[in-house]
C-alpha positions in Angstrom: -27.2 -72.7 -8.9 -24.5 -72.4 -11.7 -25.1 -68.2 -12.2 -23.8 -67.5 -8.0 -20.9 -69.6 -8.8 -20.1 -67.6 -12.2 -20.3 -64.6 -10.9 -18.4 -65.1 -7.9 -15.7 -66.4 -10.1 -15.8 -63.1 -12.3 -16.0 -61.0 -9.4 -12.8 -62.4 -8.1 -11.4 -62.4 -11.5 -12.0 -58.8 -12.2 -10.2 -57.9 -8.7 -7.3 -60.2 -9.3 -7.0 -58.0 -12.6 -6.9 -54.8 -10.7 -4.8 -55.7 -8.3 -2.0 -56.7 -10.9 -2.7 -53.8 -12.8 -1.8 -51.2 -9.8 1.1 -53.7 -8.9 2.4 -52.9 -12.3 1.8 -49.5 -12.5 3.5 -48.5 -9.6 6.6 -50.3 -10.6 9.2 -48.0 -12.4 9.2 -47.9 -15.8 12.8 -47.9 -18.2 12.5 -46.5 -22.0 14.8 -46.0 -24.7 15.7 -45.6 -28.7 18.1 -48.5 -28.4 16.8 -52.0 -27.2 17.7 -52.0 -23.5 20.5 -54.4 -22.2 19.9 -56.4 -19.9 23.1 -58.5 -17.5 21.1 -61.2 -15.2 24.2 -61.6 -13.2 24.6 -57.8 -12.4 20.7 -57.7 -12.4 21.4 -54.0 -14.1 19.4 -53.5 -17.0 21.2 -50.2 -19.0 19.1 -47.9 -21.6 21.0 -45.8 -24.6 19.5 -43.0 -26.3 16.8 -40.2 -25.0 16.6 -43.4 -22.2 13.7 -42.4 -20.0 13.2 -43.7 -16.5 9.8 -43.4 -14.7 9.3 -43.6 -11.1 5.5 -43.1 -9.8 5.8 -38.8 -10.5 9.5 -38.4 -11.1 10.9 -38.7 -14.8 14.4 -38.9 -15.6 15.8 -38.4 -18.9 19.6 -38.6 -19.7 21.6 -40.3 -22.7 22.0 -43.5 -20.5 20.5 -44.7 -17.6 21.4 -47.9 -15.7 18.8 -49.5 -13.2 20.7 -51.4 -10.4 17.2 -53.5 -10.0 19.1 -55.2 -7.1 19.8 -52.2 -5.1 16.5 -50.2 -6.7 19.1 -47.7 -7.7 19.6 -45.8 -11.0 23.0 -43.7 -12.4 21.9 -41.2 -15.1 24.9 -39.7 -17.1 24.7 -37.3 -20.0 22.2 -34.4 -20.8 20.4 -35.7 -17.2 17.1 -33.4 -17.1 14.8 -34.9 -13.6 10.9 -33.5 -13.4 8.6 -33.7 -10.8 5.8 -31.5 -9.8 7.0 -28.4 -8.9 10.3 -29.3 -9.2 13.2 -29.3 -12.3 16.5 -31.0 -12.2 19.3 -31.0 -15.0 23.1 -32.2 -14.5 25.5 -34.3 -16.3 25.4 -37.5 -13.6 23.0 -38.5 -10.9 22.8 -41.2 -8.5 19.0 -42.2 -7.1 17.7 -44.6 -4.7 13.9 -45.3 -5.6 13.7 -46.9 -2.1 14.5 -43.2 -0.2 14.4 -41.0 -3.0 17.5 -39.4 -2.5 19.3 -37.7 -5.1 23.6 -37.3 -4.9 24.2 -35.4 -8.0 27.1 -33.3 -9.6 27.0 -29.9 -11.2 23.8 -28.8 -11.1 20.7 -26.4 -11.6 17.6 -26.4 -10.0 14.4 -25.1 -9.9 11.0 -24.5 -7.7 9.8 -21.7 -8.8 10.3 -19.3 -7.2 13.5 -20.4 -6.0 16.3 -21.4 -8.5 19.9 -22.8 -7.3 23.0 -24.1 -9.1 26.1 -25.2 -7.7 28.7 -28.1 -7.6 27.3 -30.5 -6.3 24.0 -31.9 -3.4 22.8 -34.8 -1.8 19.0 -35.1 -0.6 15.8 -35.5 -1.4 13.6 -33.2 -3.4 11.8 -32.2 -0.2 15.4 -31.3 1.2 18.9 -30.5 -0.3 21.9 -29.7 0.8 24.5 -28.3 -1.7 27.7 -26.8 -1.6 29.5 -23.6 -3.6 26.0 -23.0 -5.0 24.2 -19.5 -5.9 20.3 -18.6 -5.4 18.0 -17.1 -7.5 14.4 -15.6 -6.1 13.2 -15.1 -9.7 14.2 -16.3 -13.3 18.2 -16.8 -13.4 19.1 -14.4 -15.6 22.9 -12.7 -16.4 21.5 -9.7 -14.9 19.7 -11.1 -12.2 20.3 -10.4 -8.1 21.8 -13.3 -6.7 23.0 -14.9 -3.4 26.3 -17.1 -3.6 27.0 -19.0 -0.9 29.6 -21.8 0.2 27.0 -24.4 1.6 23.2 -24.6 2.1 20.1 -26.4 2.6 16.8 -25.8 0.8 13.5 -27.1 1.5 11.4 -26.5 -1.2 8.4 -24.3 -0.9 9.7 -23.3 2.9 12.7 -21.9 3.8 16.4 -21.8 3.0 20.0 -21.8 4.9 22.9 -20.3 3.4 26.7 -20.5 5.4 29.2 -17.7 4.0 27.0 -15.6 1.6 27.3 -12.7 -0.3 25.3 -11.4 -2.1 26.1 -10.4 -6.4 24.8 -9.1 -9.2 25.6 -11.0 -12.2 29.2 -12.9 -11.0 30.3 -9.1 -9.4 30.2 -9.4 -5.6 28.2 -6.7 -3.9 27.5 -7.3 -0.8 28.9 -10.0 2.0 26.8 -10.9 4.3 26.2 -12.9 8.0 25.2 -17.0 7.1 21.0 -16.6 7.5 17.8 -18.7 6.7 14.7 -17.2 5.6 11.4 -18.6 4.2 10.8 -19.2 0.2 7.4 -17.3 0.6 6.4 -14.7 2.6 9.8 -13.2 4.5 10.8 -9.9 4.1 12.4 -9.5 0.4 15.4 -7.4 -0.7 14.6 -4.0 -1.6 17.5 -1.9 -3.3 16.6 1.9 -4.6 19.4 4.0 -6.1 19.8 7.4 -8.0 22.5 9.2 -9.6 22.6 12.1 -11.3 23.2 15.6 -11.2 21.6 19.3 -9.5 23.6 22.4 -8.7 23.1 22.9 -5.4 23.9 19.3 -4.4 26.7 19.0 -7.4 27.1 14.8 -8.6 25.3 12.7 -6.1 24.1 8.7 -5.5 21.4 7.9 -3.3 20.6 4.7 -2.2 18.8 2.8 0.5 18.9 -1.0 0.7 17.5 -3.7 3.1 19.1 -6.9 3.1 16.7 -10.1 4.8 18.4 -11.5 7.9 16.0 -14.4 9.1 12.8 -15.3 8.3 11.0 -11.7 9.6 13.6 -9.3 10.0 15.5 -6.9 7.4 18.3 -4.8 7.9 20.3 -2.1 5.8 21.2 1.2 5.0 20.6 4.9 3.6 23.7 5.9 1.8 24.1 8.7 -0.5 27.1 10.9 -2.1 26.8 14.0 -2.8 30.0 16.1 -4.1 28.7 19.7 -2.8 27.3 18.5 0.6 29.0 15.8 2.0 27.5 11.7 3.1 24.6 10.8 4.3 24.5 7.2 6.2 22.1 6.0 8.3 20.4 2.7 9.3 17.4 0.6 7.8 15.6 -1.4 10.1 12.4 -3.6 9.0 10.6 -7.0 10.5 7.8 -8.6 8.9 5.6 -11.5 9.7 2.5 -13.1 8.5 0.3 -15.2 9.5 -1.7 -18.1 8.6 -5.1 -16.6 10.1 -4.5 -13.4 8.3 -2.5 -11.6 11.4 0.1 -9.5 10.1 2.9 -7.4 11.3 5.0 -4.5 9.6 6.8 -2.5 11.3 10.2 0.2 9.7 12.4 2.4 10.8 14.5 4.7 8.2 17.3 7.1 9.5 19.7 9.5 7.9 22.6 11.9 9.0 24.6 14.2 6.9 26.9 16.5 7.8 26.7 19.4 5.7 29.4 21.3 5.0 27.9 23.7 2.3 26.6 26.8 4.4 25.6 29.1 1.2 23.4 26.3 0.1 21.7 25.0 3.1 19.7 28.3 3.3 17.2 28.5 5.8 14.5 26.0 7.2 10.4 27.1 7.0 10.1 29.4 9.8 13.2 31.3 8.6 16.1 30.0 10.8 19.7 29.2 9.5 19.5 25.1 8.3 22.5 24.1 10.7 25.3 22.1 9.2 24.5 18.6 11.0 21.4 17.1 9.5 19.4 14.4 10.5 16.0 12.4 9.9 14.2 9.4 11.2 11.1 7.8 9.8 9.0 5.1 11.4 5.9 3.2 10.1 3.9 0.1 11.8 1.0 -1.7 10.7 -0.3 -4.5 12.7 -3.6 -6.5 12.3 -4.4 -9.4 14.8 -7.5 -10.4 15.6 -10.1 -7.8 16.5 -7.1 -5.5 16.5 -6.0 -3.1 14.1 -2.9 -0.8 14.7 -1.5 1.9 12.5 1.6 4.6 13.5 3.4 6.4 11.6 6.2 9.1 13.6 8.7 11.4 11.6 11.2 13.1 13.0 13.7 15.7 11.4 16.7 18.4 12.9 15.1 20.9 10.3 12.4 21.6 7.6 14.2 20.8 4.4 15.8 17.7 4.8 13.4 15.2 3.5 13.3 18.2 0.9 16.9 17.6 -0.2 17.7 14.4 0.3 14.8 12.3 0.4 12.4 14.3 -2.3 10.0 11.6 -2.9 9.6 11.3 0.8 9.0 15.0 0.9 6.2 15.0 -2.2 4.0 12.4 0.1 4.1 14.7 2.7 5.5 18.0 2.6 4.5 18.7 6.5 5.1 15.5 7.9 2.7 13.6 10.3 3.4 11.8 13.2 0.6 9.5 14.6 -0.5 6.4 16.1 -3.8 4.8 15.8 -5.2 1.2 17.4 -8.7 0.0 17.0 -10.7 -2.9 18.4 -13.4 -3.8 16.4 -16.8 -5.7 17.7 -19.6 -7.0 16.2 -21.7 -3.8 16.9 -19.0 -1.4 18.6 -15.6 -0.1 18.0 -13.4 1.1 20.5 -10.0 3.3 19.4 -7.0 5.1 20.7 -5.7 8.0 18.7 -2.3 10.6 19.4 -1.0 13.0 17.1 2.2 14.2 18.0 4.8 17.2 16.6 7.8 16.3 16.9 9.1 18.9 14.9 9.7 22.5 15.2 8.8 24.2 12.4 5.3 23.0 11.2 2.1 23.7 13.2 -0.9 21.7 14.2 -3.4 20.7 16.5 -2.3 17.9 18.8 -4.0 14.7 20.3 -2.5 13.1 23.4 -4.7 11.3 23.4 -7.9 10.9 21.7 -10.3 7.7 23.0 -13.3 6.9 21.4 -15.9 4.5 21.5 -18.6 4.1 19.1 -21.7 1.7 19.0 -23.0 1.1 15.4 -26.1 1.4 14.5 -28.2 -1.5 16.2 -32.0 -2.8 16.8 -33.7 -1.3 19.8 -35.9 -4.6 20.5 -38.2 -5.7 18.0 -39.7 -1.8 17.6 -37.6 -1.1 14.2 -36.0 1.7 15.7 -32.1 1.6 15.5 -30.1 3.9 18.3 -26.0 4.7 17.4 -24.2 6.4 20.1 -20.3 7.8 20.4 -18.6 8.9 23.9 -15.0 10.2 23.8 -13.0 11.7 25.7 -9.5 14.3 24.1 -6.6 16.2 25.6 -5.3 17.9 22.7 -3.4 21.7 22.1 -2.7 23.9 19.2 1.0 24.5 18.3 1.6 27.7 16.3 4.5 29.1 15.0 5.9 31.9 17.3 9.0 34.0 17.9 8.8 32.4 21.5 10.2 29.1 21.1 8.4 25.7 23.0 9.9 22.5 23.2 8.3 19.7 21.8 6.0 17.0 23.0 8.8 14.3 23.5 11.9 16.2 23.8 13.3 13.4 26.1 13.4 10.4 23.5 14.2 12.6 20.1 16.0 15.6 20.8 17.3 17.1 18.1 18.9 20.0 19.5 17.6 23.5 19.7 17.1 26.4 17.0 19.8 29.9 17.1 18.1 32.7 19.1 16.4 34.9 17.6 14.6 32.2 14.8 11.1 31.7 14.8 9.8 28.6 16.5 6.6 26.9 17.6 4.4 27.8 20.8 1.9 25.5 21.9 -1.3 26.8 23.6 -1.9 25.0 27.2 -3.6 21.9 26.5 -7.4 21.4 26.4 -9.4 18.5 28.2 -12.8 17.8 26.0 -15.0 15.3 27.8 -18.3 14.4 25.0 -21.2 11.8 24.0 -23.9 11.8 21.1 -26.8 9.7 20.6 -29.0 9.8 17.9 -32.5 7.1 17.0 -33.8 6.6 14.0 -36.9 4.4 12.0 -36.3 3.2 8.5 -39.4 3.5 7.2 -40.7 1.8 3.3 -43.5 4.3 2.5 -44.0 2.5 -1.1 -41.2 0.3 -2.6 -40.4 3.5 -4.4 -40.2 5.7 -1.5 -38.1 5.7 2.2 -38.3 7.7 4.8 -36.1 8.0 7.7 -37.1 10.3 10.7 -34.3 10.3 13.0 -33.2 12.6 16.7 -30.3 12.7 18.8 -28.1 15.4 20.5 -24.6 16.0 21.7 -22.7 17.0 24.8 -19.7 18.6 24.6 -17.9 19.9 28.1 -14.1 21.5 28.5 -12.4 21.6 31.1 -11.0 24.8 30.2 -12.1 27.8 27.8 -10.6 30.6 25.8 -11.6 34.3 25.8 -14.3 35.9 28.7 -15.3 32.2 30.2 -11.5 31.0 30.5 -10.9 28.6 32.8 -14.0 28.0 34.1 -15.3 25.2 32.2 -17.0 26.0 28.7 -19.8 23.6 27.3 -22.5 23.2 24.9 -25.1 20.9 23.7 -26.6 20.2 20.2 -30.0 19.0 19.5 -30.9 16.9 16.1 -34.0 16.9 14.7 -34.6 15.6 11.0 -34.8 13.2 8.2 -33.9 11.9 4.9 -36.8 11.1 2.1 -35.5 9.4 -1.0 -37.3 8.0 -3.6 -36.2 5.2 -6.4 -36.4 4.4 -10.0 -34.9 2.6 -12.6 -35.0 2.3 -16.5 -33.2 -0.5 -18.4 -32.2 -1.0 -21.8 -30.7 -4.4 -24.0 -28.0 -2.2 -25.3 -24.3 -4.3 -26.3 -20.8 -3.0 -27.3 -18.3 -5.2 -27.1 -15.9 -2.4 -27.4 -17.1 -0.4 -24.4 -17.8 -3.9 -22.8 -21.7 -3.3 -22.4 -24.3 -6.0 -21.7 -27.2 -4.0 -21.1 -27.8 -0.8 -19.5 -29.6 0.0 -16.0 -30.0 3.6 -15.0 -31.1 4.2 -11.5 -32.1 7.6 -10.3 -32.9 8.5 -6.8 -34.1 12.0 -5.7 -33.1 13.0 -2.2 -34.0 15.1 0.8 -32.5 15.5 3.8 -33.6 18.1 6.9 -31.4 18.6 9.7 -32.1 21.5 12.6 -29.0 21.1 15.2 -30.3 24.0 17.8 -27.1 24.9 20.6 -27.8 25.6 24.0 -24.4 26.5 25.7 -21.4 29.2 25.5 -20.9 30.2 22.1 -18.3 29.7 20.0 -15.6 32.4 21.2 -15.3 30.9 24.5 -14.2 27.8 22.6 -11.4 26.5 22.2 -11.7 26.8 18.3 -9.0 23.7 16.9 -11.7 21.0 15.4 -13.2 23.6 13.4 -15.3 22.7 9.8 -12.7 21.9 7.1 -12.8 23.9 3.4 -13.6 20.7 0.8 -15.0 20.7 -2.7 -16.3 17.4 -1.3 -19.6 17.1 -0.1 -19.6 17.8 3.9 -21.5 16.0 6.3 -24.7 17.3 8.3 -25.0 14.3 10.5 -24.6 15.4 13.7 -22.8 11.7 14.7 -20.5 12.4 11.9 -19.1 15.4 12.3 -15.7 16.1 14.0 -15.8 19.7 14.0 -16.8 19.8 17.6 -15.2 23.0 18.5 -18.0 25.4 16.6 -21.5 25.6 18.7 -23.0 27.1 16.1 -26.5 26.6 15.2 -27.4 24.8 11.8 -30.4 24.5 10.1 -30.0 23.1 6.9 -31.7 21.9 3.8 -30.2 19.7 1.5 -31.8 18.4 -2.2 -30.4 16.0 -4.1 -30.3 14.0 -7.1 -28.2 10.8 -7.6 -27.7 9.2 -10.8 -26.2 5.4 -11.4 -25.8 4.0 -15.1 -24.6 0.3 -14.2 -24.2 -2.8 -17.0 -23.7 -6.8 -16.4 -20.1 -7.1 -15.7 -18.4 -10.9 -17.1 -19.4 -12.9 -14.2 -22.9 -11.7 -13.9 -22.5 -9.0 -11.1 -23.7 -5.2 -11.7 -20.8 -3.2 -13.5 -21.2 1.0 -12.2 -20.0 2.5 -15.8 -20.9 6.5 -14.6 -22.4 7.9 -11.3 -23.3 11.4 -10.8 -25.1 13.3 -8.0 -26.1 17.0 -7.7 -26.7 18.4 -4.6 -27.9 21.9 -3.3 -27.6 23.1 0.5 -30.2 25.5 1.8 -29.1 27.5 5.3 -32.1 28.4 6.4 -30.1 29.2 10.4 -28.3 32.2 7.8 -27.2 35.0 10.4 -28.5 37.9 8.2 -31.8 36.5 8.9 -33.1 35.2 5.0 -32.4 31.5 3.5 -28.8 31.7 2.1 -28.7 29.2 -0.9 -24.9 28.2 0.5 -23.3 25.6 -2.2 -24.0 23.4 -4.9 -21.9 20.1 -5.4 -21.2 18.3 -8.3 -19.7 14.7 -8.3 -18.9 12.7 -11.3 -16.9 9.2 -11.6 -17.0 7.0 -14.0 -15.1 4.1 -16.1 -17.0 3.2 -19.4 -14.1 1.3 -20.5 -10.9 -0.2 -19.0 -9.0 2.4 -20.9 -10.9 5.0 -19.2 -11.2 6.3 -15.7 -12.5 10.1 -14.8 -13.6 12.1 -11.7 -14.7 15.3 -10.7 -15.7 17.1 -7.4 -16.9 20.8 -8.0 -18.5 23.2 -5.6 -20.2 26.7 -6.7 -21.2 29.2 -4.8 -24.5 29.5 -5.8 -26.2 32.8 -5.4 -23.2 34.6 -6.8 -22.9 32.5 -9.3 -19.2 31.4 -8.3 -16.6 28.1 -8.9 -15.7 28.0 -5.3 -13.5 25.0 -6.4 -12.4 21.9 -8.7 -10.6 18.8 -8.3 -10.6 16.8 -11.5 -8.8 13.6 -12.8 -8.8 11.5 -15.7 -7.0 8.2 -16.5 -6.7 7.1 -19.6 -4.9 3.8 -20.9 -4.6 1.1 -23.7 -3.4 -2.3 -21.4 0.7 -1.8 -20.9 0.8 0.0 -24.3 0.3 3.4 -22.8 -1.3 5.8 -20.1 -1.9 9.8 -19.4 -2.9 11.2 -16.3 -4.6 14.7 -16.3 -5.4 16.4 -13.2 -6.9 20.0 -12.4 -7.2 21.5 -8.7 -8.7 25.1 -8.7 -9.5 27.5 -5.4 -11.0 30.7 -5.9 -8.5 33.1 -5.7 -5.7 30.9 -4.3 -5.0 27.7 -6.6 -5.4 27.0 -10.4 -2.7 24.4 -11.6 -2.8 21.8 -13.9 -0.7 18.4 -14.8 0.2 15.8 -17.2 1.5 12.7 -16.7 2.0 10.2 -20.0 3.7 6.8 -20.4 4.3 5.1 -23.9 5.6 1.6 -24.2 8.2 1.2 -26.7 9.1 -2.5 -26.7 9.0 -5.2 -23.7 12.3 -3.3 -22.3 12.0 0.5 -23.3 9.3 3.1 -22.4 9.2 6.9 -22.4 7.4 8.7 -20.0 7.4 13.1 -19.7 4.9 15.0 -17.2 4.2 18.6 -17.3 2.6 20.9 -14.3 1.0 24.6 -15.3 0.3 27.2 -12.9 -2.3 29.5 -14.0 -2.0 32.1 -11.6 1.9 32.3 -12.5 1.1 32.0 -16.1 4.1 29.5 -16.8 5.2 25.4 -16.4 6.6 25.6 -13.0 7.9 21.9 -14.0 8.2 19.4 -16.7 10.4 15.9 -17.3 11.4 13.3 -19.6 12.6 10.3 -19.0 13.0 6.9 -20.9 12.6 3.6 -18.5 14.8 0.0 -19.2 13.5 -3.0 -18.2 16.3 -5.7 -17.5 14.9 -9.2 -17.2 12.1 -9.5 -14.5 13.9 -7.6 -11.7 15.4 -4.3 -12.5 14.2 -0.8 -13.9 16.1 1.7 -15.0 14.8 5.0 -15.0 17.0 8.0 -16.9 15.4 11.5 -16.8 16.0 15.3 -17.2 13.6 17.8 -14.8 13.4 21.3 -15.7 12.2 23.7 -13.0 11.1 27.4 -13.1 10.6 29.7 -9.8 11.4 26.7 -7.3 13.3 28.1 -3.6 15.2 24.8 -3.3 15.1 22.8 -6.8 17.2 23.5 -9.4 16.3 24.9 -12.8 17.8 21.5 -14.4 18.3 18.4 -13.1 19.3 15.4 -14.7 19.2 11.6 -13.1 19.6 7.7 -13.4 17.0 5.9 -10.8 17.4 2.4 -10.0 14.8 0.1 -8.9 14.3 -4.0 -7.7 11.1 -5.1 -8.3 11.4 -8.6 -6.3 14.2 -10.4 -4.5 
């Protein structure tokens, strides 16, 4: 009877206990070097010296601290530093209510990273603050650092910021006024600022700059400004928005424009096809990338009043693409299709290609037929698309209407486009994975294509040319593997696996149809050192009916180790292939090509690839592309890179970095021309690092048999990194 009693009593007991103990704990806590003074009339109790006041995840520390226990209010004055997670105060006096949490506090700095502020004085609560005269930091507050002073504001930590009657500095220089705005913490469209001075002949002492200021939570807006002493201004607009979204949807989309007004006719020269650059210059660059949902969305358009611009003003626009593209691009992806929209528009004068307005596709992935084990993959699309060439006969371009930018002098060469082309097509191919041995796969596969135009070229114009292409093959590859308990800590090896698979693959693609001349001839098989395709469902070069009967052995090598969570590490793979055309049009096998591929990082220091392709009866190096990156963490790097085309390329490059200290670094690049026997171009530069935003960049260029650069060219490059 007594042991239910007893331990109902220490049951009750031990919660009674608990209970006082979170009572306690929750109630603030007040600490100090000095014994703490207590006045029961005032209930206040005050504590001197590194006094410490705790309440639930906020600490205060200050040299005193009075607790108004009455009021539940505490006054902090002298060397007043407040922490809570995510979240660092200091002053010199603050007032708190522990009943609201809110904070009214003097000259202060604060801190939630990534967002710093200081200023006179704000009244809030951690989760919202409003100050006034105050300056904002999107990175570590530093003398050099970007920053944005403003009269008043509100800040809610970790979301998004208001600012009234902002400008924006750098250091305590004002750079920049700008409209009152509020953006988010995370995630909005940053500040970007790019600048360059320096010096070349034929623009004389220039600055180029383009910056992009955030206005609102998506959407950035600036400028393209440059100086230049021997060709005039260039100005022009900035226009970006920005949005992410929580489900991974995303949204950028940018618009970059320039106009110059050239007043140096002995160096503008003339443009690619020859004509006089005119004096009034002008350039427009849009990009958009969109994902949402199934969705995916890619354009990019450039438009420019002649060939050099991006050239001479914009020469690291010009390196990406020296003939620019203009495209859009929108897929919608399925579980076992994907459907797409592709147009490729010139809208320049000077550079040809092969349009695309438009281009639909729609492809269905390889996919069970039933329960038989056969898979089926089929592709319909349909293409209205034209060759522009250049021409003394001059053609306007494809949308005139909405970018005009005025027409050539007579008498300069300019582009003629061929009438436009209607291709109607559809492939289908079936196949049977097939385990011979668990060794040994086999894969015997059929299909064909249609291809039908509405209009020819040569004897059968106009009347309709088509084709159709058979498949009949299959691939055979065998497996095997070796492994080895090999360890190098410095080449970070855990054991070695090599795998080796031998390959064969037989394709015969008969064509029954009008041959090739009555084609229109634009989607024709592209010159790579890369191995091509024989897949009849992979191939885009549609426009040659040609038969093909083709052979191809192989051998693939790949040398993998245990990587540091486990998962297979490639160090090296390399494959060897050899093409036999046996459909050779002289009537005896033509052993065509050999391919060599090579990539491989042993080490994190080391990267390396090569992509070769001989001409193998002769024997010939038809050509090589080679790279090799080499590095020792952010203590240095070199790049080396080879490209080589029988009887057309042979250049080679050099690229190196060296860290001096945290701030300085040298970097220098070479480029060698073979063919020209001489360096068409090396630099040197030395790059500053100030704080965690800026780089500096100073360099010298020295040029040999250039048409536009100059022989020397000397420059200061400015970069943000984050703002």
């Amino acid at each position: 009877m007594l042991a239910p009693v007893l331990k109902s009593v220490c049951s009750g007991l031990l919660l009674f206990a608990l209970l006082a103990v979170s009572a306690h704990a929750s109630q603030p806590e007040l600490s100090a070097d000095e014994p703490i003074a207590f006045d029961a009339r005032e209930q206040t109790l005050t504590a001197r010296g590194n006094a410490r006041f705790v309440d639930r995840d906020t600490v205060f520390e200050a040299d005193e601290i009075i607790f108004h226990r009455r009021e539940g209010e505490v006054v902090a004055t002298g060397n007043v530093r407040v922490s809570q997670p995510g979240f660092r105060l200091i002053t010199n006096r603050l007032t708190y209510n522990t009943a609201t949490r809110r904070f009214e506090v003097e000259r202060f700095r604060a801190g939630y990273p990534p967002l710093f502020v200081e200023g006179e004085a704000f009244e809030g609560t951690r989760d919202e603050i409003d100050f006034s005269s105050g300056t904002l930091y999107l990175n570590e507050p530093e003398p050099q650092s970007l920053r944005i002073a403003a009269g008043s504001g509100r800040v809610e930590p970790g979301e998004r910021f208001r600012v009234s009657e902002p400008s924006l500095r750098i250091g305590r220089v004002p750079a920049i006024p700008l409209p009152s705005f509020q953006r988010s913490v995370e995630g909005a469209a940053p500040l970007d600022f790019r600048g360059e001075i320096g010096y070349r002949q034929n623009l004389g002492v220039f600055g180029r700059s383009t910056i992009v200021a955030p206005v609102g939570e998506k959407w950035g807006v600036g400028t393209n400004f440059d100086l230049y002493s021997n060709r005039g201004v260039l100005f022009g607009p900035v226009l970006r928005y920005r949005t992410d979204g929580d489900d991974g949807d995303s949204l950028f989309a940018e618009l970059s424009t320039g106009f110059i007004r050239d007043e140096s006719a002995a160096k503008r020269g003339t443009d690619f096809v020859g004509t006089p650059v005119p004096r009034d210059r002008a350039f427009a660059d849009a990009a958009v990338r969109q994902r949402s949902g199934p969705w995916r969305t890619t354009a990019r358009a450039t438009a420019m009043r002649d060939s050099e611009t991006h050239r001479d003003f914009r020469p690291d626009r010009y390196n990406e693409a020296q003939q620019p593209d203009s495209f859009l691009e929108t897929l919608y992806l399925a579980d076992n299709w994907v459907a797409s929209l592709f147009a490729r528009a010139n809208f320049n004068r000077y550079h040809p290609m092969v349009e695309r307005l438009p281009e639909l596709r729609f492809d269905y992935l390889p996919t069970p037929l039933g329960e038989t084990g056969f898979l089926q993959t089929a592709s319909l699309h349909f293409l209205n698309y034209r060759q522009q060439s250049l021409d003394a006969a001059l053609a306007p371009p494809v949308f005139a209407p909405f970018l005009d930018f005025g027409t050539p002098p007579e008498g300069g060469i300019g582009i003629e486009s061929d009438p436009s082309v209607v291709r109607l097509g559809g492939a289908w191919r079936i196949e049977h994975p097939l385990a011979l041995a668990r060794w040994l796969h086999f894969r015997p596969l059929a299909g064909g294509r249609f291809t039908f135009y509405d209009k020819g070229r040569g004897p059968r114009e106009g009347r309709g040319a088509h084709y159709w292409r058979g498949e009949l093959g299959f691939d055979l590859t065998a497996q095997a593997h070796a492994q080895w308990e090999v360890r190098s800590r410095a080449w970070r090896i855990d054991g070695l696996r090599h795998i080796v698979r031998p390959v064969l693959r037989y394709r015969w693609q008969p064509v029954d149809g009008h041959p090739t001349a009555a084609l229109p001839g634009y989607d024709l098989p592209p010159f790579l050192p890369t191995l091509p395709t024989i897949d009849l469902m992979d191939d885009r070069a549609l426009d040659s009916a040609e038969e093909r009967h083709v052979v191809r052995i192989g051998l693939e090598n790949l040398l993998q180790t245990r990587g540091e969570d486990g998962a297979a590490r490639s160090l090296a793979r390399l494959n060897l292939y050899q093409d036999l055309v046996l459909s050779n049009p002289a009537g005896t096998p033509d052993w065509e090509s050999t391919y060599l591929q090579l990539e491989t990082s042993p080490a994190r220091w080391l990267h390396l690839e090569i992509a070769q392709r001989f001409r193998t009866e002769s024997p010939r190096l038809d050509e090589t592309r080679f790279l090799a990156h080499l590095r020792s963490a952010e203590r240095w790097r070199l790049t080396l890179s080879a490209d080589y085309l029988h009887g057309f390329i042979s250049q080679y490059a050099a690229d190196g970095y060296y860290q001096l200290n945290p701030s300085f670094g040298l970097l220098a690049g070479a480029r060698y021309d073979e063919r020209l026997d001489r360096v068409t171009r090396h630099y040197y530069g030395l790059r500053q690092r100030l704080g965690r935003s800026w780089e500096i960049e100073y360099n010298v260029i020295f040029n040999e048999g250039t048409s536009r650069e100059d022989d020397f060219q000397i420059g200061l490059r400015v970069f943000l990194h984050t703002f």
